[in-house]
Biopython code that builds the backbone (N, CA, C, O; Angstrom):
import numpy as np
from Bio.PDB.StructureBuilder import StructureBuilder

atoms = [
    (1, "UNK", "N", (0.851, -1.174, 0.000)),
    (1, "UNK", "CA", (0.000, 0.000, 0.000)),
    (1, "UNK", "C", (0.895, 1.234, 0.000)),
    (1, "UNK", "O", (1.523, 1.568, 1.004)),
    (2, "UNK", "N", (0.943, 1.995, -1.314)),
    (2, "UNK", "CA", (1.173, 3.342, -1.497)),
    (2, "UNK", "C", (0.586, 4.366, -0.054)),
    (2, "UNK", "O", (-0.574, 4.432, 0.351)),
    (3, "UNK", "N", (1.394, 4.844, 0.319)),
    (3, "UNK", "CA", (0.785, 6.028, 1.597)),
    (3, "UNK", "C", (0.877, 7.434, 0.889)),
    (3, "UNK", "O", (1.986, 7.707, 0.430)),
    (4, "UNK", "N", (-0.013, 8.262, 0.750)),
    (4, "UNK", "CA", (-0.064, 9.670, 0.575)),
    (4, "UNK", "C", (-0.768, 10.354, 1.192)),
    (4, "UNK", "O", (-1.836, 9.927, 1.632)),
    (5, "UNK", "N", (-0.272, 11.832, 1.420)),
    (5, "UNK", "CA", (-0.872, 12.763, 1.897)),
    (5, "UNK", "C", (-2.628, 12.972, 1.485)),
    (5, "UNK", "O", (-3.543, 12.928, 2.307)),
    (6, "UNK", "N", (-2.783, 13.217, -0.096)),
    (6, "UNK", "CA", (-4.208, 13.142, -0.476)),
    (6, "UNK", "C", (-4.211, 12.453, -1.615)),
    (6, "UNK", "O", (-3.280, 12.071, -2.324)),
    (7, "UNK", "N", (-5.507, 12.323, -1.720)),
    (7, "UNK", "CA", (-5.833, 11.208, -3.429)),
    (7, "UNK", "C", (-5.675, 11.964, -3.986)),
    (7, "UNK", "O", (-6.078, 13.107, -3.770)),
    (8, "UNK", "N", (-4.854, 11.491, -5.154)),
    (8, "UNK", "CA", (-4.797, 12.611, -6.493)),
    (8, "UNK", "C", (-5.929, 12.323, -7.324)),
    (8, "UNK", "O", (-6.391, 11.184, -7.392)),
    (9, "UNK", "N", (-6.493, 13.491, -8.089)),
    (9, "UNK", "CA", (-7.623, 13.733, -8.954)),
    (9, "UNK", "C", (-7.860, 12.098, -9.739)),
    (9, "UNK", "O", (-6.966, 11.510, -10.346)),
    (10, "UNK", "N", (-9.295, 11.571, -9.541)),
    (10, "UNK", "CA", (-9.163, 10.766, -10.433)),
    (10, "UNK", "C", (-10.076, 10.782, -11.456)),
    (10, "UNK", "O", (-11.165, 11.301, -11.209)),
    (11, "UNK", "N", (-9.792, 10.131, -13.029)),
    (11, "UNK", "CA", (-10.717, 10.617, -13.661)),
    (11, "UNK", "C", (-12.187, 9.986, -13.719)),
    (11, "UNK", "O", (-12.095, 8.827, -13.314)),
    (12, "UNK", "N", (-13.016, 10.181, -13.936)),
    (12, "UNK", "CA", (-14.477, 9.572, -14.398)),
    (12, "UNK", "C", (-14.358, 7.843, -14.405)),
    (12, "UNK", "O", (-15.006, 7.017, -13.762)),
    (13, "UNK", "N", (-13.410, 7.687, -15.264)),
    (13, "UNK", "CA", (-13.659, 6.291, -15.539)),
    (13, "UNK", "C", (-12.756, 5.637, -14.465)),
    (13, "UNK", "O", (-11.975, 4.891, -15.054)),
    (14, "UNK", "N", (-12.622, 5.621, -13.612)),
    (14, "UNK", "CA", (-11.892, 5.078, -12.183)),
    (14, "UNK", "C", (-13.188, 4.773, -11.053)),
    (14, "UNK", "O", (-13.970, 5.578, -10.546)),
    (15, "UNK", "N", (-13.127, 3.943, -10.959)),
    (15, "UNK", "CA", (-13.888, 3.033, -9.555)),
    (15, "UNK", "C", (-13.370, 3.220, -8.640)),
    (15, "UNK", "O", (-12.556, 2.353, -8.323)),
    (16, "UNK", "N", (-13.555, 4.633, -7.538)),
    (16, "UNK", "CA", (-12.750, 4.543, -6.350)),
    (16, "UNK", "C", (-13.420, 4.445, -4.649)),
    (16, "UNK", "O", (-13.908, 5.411, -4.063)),
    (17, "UNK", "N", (-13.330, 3.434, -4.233)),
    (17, "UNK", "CA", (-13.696, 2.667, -2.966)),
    (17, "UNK", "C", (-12.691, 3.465, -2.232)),
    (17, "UNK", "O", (-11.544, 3.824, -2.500)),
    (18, "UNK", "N", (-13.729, 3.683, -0.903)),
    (18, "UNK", "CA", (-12.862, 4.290, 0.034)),
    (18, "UNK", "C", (-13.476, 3.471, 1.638)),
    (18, "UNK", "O", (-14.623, 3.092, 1.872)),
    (19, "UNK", "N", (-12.345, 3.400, 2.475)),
    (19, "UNK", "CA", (-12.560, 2.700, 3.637)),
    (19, "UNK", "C", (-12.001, 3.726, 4.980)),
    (19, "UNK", "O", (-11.457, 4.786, 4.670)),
    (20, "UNK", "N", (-12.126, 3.442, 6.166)),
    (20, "UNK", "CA", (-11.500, 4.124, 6.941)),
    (20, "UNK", "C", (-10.600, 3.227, 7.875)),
    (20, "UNK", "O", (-11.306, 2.352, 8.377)),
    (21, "UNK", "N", (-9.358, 3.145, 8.260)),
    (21, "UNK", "CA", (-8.689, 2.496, 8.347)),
    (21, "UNK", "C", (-8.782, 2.693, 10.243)),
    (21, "UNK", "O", (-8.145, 1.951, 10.991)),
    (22, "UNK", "N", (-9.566, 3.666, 10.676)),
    (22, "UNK", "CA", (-9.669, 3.584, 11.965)),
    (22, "UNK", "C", (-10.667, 2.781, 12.251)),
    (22, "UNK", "O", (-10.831, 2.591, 13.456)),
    (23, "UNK", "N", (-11.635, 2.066, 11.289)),
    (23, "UNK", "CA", (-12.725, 1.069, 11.697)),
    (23, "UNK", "C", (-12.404, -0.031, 10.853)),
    (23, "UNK", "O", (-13.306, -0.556, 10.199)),
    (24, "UNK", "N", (-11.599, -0.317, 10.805)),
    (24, "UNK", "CA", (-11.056, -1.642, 10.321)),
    (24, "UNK", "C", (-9.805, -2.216, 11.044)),
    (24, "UNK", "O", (-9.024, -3.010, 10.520)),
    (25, "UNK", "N", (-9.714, -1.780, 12.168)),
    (25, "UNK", "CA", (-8.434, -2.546, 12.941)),
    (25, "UNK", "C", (-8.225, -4.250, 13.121)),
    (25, "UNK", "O", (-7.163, -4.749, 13.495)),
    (26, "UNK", "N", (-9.307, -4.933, 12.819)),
    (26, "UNK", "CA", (-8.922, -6.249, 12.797)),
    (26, "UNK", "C", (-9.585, -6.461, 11.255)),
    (26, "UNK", "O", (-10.022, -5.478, 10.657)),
    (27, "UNK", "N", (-9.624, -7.580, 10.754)),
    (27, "UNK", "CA", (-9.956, -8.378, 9.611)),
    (27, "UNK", "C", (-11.671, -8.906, 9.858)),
    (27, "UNK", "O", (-12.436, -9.182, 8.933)),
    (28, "UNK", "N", (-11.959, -8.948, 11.083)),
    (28, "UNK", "CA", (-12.916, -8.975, 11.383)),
    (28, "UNK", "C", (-13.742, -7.829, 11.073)),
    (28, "UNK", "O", (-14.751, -7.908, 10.372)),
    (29, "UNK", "N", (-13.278, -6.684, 11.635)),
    (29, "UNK", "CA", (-13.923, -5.428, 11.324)),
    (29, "UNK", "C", (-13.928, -4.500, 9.353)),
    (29, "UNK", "O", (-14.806, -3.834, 8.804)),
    (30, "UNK", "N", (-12.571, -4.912, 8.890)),
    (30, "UNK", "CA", (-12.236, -4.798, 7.680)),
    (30, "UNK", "C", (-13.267, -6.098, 6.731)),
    (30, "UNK", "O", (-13.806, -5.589, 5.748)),
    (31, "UNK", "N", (-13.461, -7.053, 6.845)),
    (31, "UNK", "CA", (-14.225, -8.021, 5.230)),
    (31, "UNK", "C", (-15.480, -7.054, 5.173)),
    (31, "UNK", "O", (-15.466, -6.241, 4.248)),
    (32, "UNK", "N", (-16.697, -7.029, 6.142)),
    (32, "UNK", "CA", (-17.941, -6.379, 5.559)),
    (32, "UNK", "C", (-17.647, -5.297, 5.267)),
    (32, "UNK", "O", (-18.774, -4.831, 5.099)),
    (33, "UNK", "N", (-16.600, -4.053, 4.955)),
    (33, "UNK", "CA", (-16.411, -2.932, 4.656)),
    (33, "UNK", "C", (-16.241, -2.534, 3.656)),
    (33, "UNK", "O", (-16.685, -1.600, 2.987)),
    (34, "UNK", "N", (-14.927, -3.973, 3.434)),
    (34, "UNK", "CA", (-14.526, -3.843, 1.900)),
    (34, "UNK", "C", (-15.403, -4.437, 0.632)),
    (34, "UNK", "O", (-15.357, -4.093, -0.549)),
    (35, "UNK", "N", (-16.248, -5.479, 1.294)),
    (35, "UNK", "CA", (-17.567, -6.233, 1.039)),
    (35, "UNK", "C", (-18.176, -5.387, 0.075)),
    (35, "UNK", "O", (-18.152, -5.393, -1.156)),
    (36, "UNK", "N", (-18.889, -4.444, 1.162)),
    (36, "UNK", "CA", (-19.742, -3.249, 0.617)),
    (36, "UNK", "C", (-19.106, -2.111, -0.129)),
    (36, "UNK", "O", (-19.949, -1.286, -0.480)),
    (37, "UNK", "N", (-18.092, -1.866, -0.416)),
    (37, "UNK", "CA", (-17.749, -0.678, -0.888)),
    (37, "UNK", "C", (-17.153, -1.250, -2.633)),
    (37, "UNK", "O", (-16.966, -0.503, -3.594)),
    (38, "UNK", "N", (-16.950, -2.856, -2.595)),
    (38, "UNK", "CA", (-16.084, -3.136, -4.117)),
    (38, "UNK", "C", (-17.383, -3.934, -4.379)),
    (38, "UNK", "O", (-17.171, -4.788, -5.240)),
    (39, "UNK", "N", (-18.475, -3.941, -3.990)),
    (39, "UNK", "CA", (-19.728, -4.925, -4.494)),
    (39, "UNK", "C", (-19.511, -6.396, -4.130)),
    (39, "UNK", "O", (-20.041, -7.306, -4.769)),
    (40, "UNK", "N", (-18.757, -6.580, -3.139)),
    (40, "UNK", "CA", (-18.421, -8.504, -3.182)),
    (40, "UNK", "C", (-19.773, -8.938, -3.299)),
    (40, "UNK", "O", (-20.767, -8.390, -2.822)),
    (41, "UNK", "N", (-19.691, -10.281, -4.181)),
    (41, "UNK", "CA", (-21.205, -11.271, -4.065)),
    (41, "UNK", "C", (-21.646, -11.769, -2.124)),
    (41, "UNK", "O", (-20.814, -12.090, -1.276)),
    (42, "UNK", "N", (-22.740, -11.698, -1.983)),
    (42, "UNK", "CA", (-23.143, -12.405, -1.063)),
    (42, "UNK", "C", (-22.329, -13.673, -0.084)),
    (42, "UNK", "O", (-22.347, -13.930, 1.120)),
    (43, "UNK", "N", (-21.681, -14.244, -1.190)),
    (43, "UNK", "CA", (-21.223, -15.539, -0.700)),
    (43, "UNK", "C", (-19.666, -15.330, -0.479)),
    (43, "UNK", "O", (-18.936, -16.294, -0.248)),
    (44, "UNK", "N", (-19.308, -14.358, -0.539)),
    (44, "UNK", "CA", (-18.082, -13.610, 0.218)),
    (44, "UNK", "C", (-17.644, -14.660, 1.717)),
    (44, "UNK", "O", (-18.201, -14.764, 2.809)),
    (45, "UNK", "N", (-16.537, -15.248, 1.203)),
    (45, "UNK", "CA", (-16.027, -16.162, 2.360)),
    (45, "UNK", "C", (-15.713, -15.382, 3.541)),
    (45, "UNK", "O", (-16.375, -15.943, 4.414)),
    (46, "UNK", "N", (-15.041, -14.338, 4.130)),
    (46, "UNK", "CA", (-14.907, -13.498, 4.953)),
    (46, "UNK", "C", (-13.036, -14.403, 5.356)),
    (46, "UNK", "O", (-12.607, -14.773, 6.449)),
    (47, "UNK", "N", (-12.539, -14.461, 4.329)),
    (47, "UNK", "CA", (-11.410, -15.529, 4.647)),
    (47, "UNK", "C", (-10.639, -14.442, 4.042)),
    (47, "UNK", "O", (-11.186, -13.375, 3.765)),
    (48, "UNK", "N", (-9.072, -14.715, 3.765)),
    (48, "UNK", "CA", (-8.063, -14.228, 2.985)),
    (48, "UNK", "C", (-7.993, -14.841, 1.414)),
    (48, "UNK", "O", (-7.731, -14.168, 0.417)),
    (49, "UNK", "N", (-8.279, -16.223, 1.440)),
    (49, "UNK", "CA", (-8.332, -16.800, -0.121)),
    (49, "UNK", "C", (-9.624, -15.988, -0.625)),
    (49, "UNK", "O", (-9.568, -15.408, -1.709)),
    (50, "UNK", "N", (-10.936, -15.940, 0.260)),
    (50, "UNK", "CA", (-12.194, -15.395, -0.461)),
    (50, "UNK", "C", (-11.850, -13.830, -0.910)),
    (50, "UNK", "O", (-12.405, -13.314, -1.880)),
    (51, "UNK", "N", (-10.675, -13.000, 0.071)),
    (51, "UNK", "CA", (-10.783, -11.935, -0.674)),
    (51, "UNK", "C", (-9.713, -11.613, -1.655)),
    (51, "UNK", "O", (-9.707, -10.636, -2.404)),
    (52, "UNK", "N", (-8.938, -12.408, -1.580)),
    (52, "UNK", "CA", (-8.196, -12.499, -3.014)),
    (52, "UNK", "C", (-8.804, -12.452, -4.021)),
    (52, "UNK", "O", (-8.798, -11.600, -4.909)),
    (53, "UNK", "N", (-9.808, -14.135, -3.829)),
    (53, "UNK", "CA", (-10.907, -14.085, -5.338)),
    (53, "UNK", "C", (-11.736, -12.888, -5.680)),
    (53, "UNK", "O", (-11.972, -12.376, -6.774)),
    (54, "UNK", "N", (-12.123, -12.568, -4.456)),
    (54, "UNK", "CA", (-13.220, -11.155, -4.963)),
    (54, "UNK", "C", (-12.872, -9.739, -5.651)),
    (54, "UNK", "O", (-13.422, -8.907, -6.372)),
    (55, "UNK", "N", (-11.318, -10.009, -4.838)),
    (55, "UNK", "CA", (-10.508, -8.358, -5.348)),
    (55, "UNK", "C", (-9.580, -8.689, -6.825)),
    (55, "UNK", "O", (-8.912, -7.878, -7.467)),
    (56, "UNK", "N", (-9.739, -9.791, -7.035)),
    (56, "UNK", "CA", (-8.997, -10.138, -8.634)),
    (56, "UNK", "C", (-10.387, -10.168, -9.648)),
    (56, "UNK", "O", (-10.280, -10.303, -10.867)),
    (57, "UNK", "N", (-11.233, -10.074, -9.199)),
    (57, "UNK", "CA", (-12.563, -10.267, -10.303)),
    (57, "UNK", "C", (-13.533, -9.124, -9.597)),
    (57, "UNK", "O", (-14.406, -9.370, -8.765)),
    (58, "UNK", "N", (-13.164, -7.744, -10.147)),
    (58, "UNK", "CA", (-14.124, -6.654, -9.607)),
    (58, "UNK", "C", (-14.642, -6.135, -10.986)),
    (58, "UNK", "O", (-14.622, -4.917, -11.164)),
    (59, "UNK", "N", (-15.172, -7.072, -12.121)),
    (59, "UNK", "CA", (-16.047, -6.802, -12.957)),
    (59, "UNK", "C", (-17.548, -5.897, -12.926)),
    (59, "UNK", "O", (-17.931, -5.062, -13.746)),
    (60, "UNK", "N", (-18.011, -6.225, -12.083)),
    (60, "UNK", "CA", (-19.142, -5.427, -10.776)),
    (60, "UNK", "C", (-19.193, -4.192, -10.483)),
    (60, "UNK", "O", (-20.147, -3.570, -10.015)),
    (61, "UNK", "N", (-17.689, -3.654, -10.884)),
    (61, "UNK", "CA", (-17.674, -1.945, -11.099)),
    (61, "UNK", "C", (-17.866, -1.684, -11.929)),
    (61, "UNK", "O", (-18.244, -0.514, -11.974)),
    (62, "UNK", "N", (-17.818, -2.307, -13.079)),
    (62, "UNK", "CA", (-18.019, -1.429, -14.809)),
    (62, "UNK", "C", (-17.376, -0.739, -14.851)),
    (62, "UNK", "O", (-17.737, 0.200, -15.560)),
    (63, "UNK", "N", (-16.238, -0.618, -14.316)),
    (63, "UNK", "CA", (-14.861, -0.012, -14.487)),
    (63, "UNK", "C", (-13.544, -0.505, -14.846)),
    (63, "UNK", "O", (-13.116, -1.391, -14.106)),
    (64, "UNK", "N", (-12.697, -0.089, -15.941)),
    (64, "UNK", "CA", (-11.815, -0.670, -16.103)),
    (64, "UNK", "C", (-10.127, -0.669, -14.880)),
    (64, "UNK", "O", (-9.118, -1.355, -14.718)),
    (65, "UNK", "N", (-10.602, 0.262, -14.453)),
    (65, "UNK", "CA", (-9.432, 0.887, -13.128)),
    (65, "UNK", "C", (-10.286, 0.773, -11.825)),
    (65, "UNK", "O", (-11.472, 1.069, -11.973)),
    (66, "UNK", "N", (-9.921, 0.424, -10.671)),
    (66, "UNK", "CA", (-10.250, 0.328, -9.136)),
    (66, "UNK", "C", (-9.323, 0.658, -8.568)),
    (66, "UNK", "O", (-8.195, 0.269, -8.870)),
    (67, "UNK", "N", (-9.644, 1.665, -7.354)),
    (67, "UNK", "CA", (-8.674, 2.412, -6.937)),
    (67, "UNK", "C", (-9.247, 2.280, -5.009)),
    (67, "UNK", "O", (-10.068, 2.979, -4.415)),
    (68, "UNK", "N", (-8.680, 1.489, -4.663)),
    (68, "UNK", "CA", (-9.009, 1.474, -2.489)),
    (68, "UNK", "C", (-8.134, 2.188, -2.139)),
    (68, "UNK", "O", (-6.956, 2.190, -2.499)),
    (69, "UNK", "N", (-8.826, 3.040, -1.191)),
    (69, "UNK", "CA", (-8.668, 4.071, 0.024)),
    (69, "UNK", "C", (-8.881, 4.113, 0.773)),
    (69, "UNK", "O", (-10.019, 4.132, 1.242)),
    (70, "UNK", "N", (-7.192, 4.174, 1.654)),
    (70, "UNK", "CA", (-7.886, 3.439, 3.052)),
    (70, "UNK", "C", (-7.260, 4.233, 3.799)),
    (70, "UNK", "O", (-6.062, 4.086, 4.041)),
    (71, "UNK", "N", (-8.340, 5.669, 4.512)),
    (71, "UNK", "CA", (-7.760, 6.487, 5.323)),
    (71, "UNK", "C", (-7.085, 6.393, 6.357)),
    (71, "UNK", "O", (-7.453, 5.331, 6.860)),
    (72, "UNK", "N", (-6.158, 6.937, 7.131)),
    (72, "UNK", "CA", (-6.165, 6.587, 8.461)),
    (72, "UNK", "C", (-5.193, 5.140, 8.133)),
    (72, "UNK", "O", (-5.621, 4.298, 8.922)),
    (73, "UNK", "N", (-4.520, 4.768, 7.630)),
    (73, "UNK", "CA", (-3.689, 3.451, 7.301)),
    (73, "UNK", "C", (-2.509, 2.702, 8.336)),
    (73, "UNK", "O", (-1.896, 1.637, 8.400)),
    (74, "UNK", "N", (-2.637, 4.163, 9.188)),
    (74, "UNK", "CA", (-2.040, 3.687, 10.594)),
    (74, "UNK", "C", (-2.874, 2.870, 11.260)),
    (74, "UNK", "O", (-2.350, 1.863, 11.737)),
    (75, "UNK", "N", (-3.958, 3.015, 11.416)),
    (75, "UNK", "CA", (-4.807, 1.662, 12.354)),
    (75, "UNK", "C", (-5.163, 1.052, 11.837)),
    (75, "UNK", "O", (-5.412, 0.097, 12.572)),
    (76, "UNK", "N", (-5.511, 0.788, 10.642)),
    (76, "UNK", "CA", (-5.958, 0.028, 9.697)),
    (76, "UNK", "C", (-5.520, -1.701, 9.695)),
    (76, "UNK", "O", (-5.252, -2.159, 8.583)),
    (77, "UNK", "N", (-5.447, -2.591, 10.809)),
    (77, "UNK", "CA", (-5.683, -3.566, 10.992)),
    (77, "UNK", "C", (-4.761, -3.550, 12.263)),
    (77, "UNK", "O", (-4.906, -4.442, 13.099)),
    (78, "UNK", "N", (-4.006, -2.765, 12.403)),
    (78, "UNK", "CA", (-3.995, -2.495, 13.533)),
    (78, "UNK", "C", (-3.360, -3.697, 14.835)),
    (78, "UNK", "O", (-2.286, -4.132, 15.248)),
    (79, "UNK", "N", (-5.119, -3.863, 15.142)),
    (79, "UNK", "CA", (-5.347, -4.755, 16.546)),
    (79, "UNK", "C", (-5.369, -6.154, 16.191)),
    (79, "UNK", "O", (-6.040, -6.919, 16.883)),
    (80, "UNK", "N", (-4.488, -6.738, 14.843)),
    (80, "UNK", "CA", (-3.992, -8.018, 14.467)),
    (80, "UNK", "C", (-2.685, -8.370, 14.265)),
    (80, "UNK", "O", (-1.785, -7.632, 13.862)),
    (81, "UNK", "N", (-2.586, -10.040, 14.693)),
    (81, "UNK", "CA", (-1.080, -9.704, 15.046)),
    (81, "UNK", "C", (-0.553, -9.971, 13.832)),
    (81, "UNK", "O", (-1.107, -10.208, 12.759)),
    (82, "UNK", "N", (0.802, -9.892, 14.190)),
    (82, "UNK", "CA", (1.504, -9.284, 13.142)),
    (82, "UNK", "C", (1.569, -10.161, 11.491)),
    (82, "UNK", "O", (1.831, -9.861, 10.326)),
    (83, "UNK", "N", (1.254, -11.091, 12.080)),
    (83, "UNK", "CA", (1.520, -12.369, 11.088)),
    (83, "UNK", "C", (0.189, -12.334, 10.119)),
    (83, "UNK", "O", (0.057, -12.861, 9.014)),
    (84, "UNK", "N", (-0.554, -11.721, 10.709)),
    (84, "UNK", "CA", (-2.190, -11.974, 10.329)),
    (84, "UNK", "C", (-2.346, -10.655, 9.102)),
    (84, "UNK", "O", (-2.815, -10.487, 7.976)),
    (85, "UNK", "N", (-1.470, -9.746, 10.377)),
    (85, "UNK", "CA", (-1.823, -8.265, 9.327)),
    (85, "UNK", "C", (-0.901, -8.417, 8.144)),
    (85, "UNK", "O", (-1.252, -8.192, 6.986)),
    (86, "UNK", "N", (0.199, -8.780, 8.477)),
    (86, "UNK", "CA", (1.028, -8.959, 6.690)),
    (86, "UNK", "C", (0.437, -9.732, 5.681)),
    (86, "UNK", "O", (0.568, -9.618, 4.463)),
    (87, "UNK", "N", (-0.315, -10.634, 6.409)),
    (87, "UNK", "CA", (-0.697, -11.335, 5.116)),
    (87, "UNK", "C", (-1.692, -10.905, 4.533)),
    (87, "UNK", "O", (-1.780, -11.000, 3.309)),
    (88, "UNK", "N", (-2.639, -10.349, 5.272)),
    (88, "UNK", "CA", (-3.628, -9.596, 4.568)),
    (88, "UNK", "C", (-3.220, -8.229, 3.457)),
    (88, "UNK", "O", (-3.695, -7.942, 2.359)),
    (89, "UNK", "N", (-2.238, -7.628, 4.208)),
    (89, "UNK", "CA", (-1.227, -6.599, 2.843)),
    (89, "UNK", "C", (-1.039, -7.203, 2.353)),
    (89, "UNK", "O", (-1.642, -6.820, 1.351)),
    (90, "UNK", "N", (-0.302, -8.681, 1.903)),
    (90, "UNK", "CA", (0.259, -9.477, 1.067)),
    (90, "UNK", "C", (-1.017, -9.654, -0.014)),
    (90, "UNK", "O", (-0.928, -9.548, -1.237)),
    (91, "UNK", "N", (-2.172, -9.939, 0.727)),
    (91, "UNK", "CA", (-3.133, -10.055, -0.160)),
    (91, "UNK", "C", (-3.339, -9.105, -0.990)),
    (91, "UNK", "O", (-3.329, -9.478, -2.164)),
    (92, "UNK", "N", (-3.570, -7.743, -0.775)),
    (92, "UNK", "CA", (-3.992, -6.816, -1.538)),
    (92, "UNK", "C", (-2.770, -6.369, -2.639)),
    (92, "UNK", "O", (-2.968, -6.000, -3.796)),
    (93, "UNK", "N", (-1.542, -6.495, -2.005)),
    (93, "UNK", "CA", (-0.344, -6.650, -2.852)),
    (93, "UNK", "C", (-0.224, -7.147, -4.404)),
    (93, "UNK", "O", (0.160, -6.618, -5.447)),
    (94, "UNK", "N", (-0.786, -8.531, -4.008)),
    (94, "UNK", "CA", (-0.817, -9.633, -4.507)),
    (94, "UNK", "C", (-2.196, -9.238, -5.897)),
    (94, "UNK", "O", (-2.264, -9.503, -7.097)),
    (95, "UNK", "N", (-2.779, -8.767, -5.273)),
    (95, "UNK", "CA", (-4.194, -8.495, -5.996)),
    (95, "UNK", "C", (-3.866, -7.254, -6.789)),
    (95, "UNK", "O", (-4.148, -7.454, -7.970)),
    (96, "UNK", "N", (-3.369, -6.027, -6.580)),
    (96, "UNK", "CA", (-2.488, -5.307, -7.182)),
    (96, "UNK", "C", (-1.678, -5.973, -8.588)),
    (96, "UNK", "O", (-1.575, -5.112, -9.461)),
    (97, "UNK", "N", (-1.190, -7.086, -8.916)),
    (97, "UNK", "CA", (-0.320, -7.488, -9.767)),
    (97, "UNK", "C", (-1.282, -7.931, -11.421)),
    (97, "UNK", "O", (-2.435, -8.360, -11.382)),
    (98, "UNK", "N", (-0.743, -7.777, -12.340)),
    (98, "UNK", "CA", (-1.672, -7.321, -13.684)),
    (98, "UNK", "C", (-1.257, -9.138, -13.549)),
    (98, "UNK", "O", (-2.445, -9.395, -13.740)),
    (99, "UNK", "N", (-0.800, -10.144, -13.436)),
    (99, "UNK", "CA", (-0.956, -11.430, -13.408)),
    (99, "UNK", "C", (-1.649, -12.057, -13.095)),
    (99, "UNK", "O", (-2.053, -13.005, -13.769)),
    (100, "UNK", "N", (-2.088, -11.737, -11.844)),
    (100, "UNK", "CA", (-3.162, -12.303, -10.603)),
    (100, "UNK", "C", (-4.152, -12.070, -10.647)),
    (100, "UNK", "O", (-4.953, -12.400, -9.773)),
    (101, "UNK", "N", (-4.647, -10.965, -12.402)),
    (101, "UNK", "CA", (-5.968, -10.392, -11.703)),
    (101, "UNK", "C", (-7.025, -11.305, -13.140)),
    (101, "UNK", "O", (-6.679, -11.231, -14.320)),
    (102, "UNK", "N", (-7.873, -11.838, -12.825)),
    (102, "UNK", "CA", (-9.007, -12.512, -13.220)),
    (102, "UNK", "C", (-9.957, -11.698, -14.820)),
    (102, "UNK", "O", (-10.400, -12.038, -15.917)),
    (103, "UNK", "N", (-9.828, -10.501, -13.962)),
    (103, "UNK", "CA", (-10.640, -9.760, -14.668)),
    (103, "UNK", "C", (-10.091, -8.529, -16.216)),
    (103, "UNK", "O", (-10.930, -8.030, -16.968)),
    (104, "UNK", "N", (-8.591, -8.294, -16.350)),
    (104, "UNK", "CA", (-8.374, -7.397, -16.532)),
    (104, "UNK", "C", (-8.040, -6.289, -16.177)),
    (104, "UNK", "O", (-7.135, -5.650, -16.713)),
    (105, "UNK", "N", (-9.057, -5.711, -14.756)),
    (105, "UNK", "CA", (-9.049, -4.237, -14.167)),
    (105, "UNK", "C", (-7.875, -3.572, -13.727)),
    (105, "UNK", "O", (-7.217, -4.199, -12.897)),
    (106, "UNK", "N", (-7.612, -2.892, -13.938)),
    (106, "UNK", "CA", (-6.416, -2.494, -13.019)),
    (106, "UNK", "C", (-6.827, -2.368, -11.628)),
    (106, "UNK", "O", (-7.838, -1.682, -11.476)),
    (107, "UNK", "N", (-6.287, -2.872, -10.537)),
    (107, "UNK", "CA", (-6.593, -2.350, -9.274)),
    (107, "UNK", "C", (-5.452, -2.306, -8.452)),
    (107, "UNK", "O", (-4.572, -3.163, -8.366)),
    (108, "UNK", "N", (-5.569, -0.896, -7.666)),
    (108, "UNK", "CA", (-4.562, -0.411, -6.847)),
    (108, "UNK", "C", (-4.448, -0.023, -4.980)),
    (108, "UNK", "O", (-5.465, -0.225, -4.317)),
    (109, "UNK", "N", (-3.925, 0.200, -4.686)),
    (109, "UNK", "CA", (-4.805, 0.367, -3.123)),
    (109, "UNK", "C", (-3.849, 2.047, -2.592)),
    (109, "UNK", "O", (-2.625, 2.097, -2.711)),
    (110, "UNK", "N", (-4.277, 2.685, -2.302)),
    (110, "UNK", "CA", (-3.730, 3.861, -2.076)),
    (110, "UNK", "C", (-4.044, 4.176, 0.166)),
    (110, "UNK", "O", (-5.121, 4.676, 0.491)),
    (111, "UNK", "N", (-3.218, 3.885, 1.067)),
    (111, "UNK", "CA", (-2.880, 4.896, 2.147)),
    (111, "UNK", "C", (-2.892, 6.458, 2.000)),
    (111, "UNK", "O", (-1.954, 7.025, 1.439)),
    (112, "UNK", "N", (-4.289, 7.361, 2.664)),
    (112, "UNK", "CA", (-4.403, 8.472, 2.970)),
    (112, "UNK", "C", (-4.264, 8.984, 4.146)),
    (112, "UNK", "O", (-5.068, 8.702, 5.035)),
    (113, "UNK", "N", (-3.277, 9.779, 4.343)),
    (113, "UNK", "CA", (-2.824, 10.531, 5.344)),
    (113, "UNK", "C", (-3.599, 11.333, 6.123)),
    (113, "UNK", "O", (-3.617, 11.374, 7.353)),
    (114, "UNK", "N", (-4.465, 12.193, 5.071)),
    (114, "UNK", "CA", (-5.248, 13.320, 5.142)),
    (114, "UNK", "C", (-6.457, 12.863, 5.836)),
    (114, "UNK", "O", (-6.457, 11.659, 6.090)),
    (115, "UNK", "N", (-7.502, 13.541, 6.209)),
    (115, "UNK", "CA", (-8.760, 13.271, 6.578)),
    (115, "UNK", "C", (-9.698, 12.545, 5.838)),
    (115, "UNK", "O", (-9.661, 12.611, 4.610)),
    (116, "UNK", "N", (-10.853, 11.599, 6.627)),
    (116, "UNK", "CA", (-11.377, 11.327, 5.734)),
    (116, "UNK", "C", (-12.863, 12.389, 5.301)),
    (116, "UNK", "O", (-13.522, 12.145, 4.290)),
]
sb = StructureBuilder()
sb.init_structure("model")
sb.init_model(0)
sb.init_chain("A")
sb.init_seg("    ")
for serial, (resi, resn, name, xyz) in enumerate(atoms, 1):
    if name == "N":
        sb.init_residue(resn, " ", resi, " ")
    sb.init_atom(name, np.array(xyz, "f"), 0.0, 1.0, " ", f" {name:<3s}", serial, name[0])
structure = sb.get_structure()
């Protein structure tokens, strides 16, 4: 995860999901967030493999670019230990890569500094 001060301008055709990283301190608190904000299907495992699959196939935006924002990126999982929280970056990392992704989309994950 890229960290910046603010989101830079994005254009029209960009899908941009935004989260707050002070209510997502565990993985528990983070799946229904990210759930709702990238359209996951219903049957959303609430696992790390389920959100791999969901964040490599975000066809559901009708967007060719997806862009997560996740304010506040200092607490942002925070209250998990350490082993738990890397892998979940690893995931989104991972989902980030034009290899891994199912769909085509570009998707990126951007750390905001600034307010949400």
């Amino acid at each position: 995860m890229k960290i910046v001060d603010h989101p830079p301008a994005f254009s029209p055709a960009v899908f941009v999901a935004e989260i707050d990283g002070s209510k997502a301190r565990t993985l528990r608190a983070f799946y229904p967030r990210i759930a709702k904000v990238l359209h996951f299907p219903d049957y959303f495992g609430k696992n790390l493999d389920a959100l791999f699959d969901c964040l490599c196939s975000l066809e559901v935006t009708g967007k060719q670019e997806v862009v997560l924002l996740v304010h506040h990126p200092h607490a942002f999982l925070e209250k998990e230990k350490h082993e738990k929280k890397e892998a979940a970056l690893q995931v989104l990392r991972d989902a980030e890569k034009e290899e891994n992704r199912y769909d085509g989309i570009k998707f990126s994950v951007l750390g905001i500094r600034g307010k949400l």
